[in-house]
N, C-alpha and C positions, 0 to 999 in steps of 0.2 A: 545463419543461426543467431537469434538472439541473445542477449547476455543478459542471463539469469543471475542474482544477487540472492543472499536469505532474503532483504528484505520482499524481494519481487515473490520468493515461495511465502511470505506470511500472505502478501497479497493472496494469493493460491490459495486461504482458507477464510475467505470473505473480509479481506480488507479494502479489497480496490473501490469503493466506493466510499469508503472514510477517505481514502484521500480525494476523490474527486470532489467530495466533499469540504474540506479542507482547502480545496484551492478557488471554487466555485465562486468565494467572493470578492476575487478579485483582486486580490491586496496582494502587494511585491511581496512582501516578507513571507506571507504563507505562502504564495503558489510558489517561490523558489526553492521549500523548504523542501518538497519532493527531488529535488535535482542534485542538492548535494550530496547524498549518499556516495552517489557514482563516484566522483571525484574523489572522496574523501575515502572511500573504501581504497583506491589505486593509493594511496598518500598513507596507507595503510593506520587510519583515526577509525574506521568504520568498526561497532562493533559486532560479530558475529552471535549465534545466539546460544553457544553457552558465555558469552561475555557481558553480555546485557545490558551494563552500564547502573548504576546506582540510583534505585529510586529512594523516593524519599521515605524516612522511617518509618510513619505510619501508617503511608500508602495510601491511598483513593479508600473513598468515604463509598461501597456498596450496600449498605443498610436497605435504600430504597428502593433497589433494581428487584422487581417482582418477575414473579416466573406465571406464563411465559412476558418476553417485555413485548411483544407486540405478534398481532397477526397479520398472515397476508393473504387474503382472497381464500381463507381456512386453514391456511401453514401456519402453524407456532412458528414462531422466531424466541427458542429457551432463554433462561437466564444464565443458563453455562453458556450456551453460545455465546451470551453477550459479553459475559465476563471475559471470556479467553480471548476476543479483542478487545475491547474494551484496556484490560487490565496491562496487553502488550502496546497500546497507543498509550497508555497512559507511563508507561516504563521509559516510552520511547523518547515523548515530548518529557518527562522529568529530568533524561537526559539536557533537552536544550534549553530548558529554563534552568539548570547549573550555569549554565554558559550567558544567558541572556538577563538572568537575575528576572525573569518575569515567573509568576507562582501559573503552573497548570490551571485551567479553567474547566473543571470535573465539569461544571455544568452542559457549559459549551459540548466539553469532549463527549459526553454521554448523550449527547443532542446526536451529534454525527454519529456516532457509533451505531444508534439506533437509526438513522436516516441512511447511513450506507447499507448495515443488513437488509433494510426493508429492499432498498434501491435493489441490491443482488440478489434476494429473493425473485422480485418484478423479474429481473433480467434471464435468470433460470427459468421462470416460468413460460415467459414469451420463448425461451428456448425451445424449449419443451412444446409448445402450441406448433409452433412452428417446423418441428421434425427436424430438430439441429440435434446431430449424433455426431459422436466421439468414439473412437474404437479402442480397443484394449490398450493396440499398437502405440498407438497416437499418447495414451495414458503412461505408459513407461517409458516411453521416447521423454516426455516432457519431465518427468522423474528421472530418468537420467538424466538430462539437460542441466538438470536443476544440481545433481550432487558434481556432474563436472565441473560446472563451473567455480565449483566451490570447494573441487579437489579433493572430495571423499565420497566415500562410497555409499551406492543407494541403502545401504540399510544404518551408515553413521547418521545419513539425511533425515532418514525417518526416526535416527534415536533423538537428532536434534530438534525435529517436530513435536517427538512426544515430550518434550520439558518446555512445552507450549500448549500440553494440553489435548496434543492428537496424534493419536495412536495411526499405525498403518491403514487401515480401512479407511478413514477419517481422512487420509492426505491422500487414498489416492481417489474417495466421491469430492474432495473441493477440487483436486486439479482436474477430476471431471467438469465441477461447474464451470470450475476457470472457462478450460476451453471452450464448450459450447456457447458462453458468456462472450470470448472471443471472435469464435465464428458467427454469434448475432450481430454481434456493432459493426465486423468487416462486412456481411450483406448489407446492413443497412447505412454505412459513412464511407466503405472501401478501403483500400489502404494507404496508412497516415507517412506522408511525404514531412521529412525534417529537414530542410537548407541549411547551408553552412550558418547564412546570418541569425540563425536560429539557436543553435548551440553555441555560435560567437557569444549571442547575448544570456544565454542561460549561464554558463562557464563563467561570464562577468559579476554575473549576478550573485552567482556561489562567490567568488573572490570578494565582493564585498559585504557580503552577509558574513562569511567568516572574518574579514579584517574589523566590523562593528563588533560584534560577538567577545573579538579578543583587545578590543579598543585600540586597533592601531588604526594608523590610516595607510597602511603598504596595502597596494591590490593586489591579483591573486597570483601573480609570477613573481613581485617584488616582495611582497608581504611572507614567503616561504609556507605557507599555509596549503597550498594547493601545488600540486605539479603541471608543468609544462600542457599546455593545450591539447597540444600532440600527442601526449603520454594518454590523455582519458578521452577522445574524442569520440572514441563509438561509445562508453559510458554516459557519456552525457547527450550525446543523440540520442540513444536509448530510453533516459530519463524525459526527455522535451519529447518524445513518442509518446511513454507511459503517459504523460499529464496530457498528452492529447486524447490517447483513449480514454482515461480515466476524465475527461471530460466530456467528451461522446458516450459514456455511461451513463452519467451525471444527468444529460439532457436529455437521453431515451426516459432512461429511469424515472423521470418529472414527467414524461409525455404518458408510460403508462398507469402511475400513481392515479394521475386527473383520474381513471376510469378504473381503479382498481378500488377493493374492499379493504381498506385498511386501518386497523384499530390499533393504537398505541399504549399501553399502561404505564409506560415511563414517563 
């Protein structure tokens, strides 16, 4: 069984394609940025989502986000959808520019934001062409998954959803898309194999992103920052998976865009 995090359930309401997003270009700093969670949730820094972390006073500049912000082959993509990720990525990253001293990049981030909805849009759609079903079963199995791992109950889960902006109905049609979203990329990539030297070097990579972050130069078993290897090693397998599928999104998502109708107003 997979280990489910909040963050992985935001994913579950159209985030997974912001971070494939986010990692896409390449650069050490942002694709590692997906992996530290894991780690740092075990090291208990992670925050949950009544804890949020402190965004900045005035918050993100939405004046310009038009409703809807884009269409996809005739599906609106709203400007409440966008805002309700949108406004949680931007909570999220306000968090790590405390720590990095770098000012969030609205532009940037409202570029992705809207380039991942479209992307899971495409991805539900192909679903959907394609006759990829999900059962009820399968729907609250992964609702629970989701509140076990996180040691409360399915309907705390869903109170913690709604101070995000989605009510029950709402969480459980995304962790329908989730899934079917899921079951496309494993017909079409299979399933994503992680090596040890693989989370060796993810794990490294968190150790030194937090020891920059906090300006020391101790790595991440000397530096105390991070716990023992051993201690998060399915956490961070987990994490170097997610960034695998949420890259096999990524490159679906660009293969059906080529040939899809889509209009953006942002």
């Amino acid at each position: 069984m997979r280990t489910r995090t909040w963050r992985a359930a935001v994913a579950a309401a159209g985030l997974a394609l912001v971070v494939a997003g986010c990692g896409a270009g390449g650069d050490d700093d942002e694709g590692g940025a997906t992996a530290a969670p894991a780690a740092a949730e075990q090291s208990g820094q992670a925050a949950g989502p009544d804890q949020g972390g402190e965004q900045s006073p005035e918050g993100p500049d939405t004046s310009d986000v038009p409703d809807p912000v884009a269409e996809v082959n005739g599906t609106e993509i709203s400007r409440d959808e966008f805002l309700s990720v949108f406004e949680n990525q931007y909570q999220q990253m306000s968090m790590q520019a405390q720590m990095t001293g770098q000012p969030v990049d609205e532009a940037q981030l409202k570029k992705l934001t809207t380039d991942g909805l479209v992307g899971t849009e495409l991805l539900t759609q192909e679903a959907e062409k394609r006759g990829i079903e999900v059962s009820d079963e399968e729907i609250q199995a992964e609702l629970e998954e989701f509140a076990e791992t996180n040691q409360v109950s399915t309907d705390e889960f869903i109170a913690a959803m709604g101070e995000q902006g989605l009510d029950r109905d709402a969480v459980m049609e995304q962790i329908d898309k989730q899934l079917r979203v899921e079951k496309l990329i494993t017909s079409e990539f299979g399933e994503f194999e992680v090596t040890d030297e693989e989370v060796e070097a993810a794990y490294e990579q968190i150790g030194q992103q937090q020891a920059m972050a906090g300006g020391g130069a101790g790595g991440a078993a000397g530096g105390g920052g991070l716990p023992p290897l051993e201690q998060v090693r399915g956490e961070v397998s987990e994490q170097v998976r997610v960034q695998k599928e949420a890259g096999a999104m990524e490159e679906l998502s660009q293969e059906l865009r080529a040939d899809a109708d889509v209009t953006v107003h942002l």
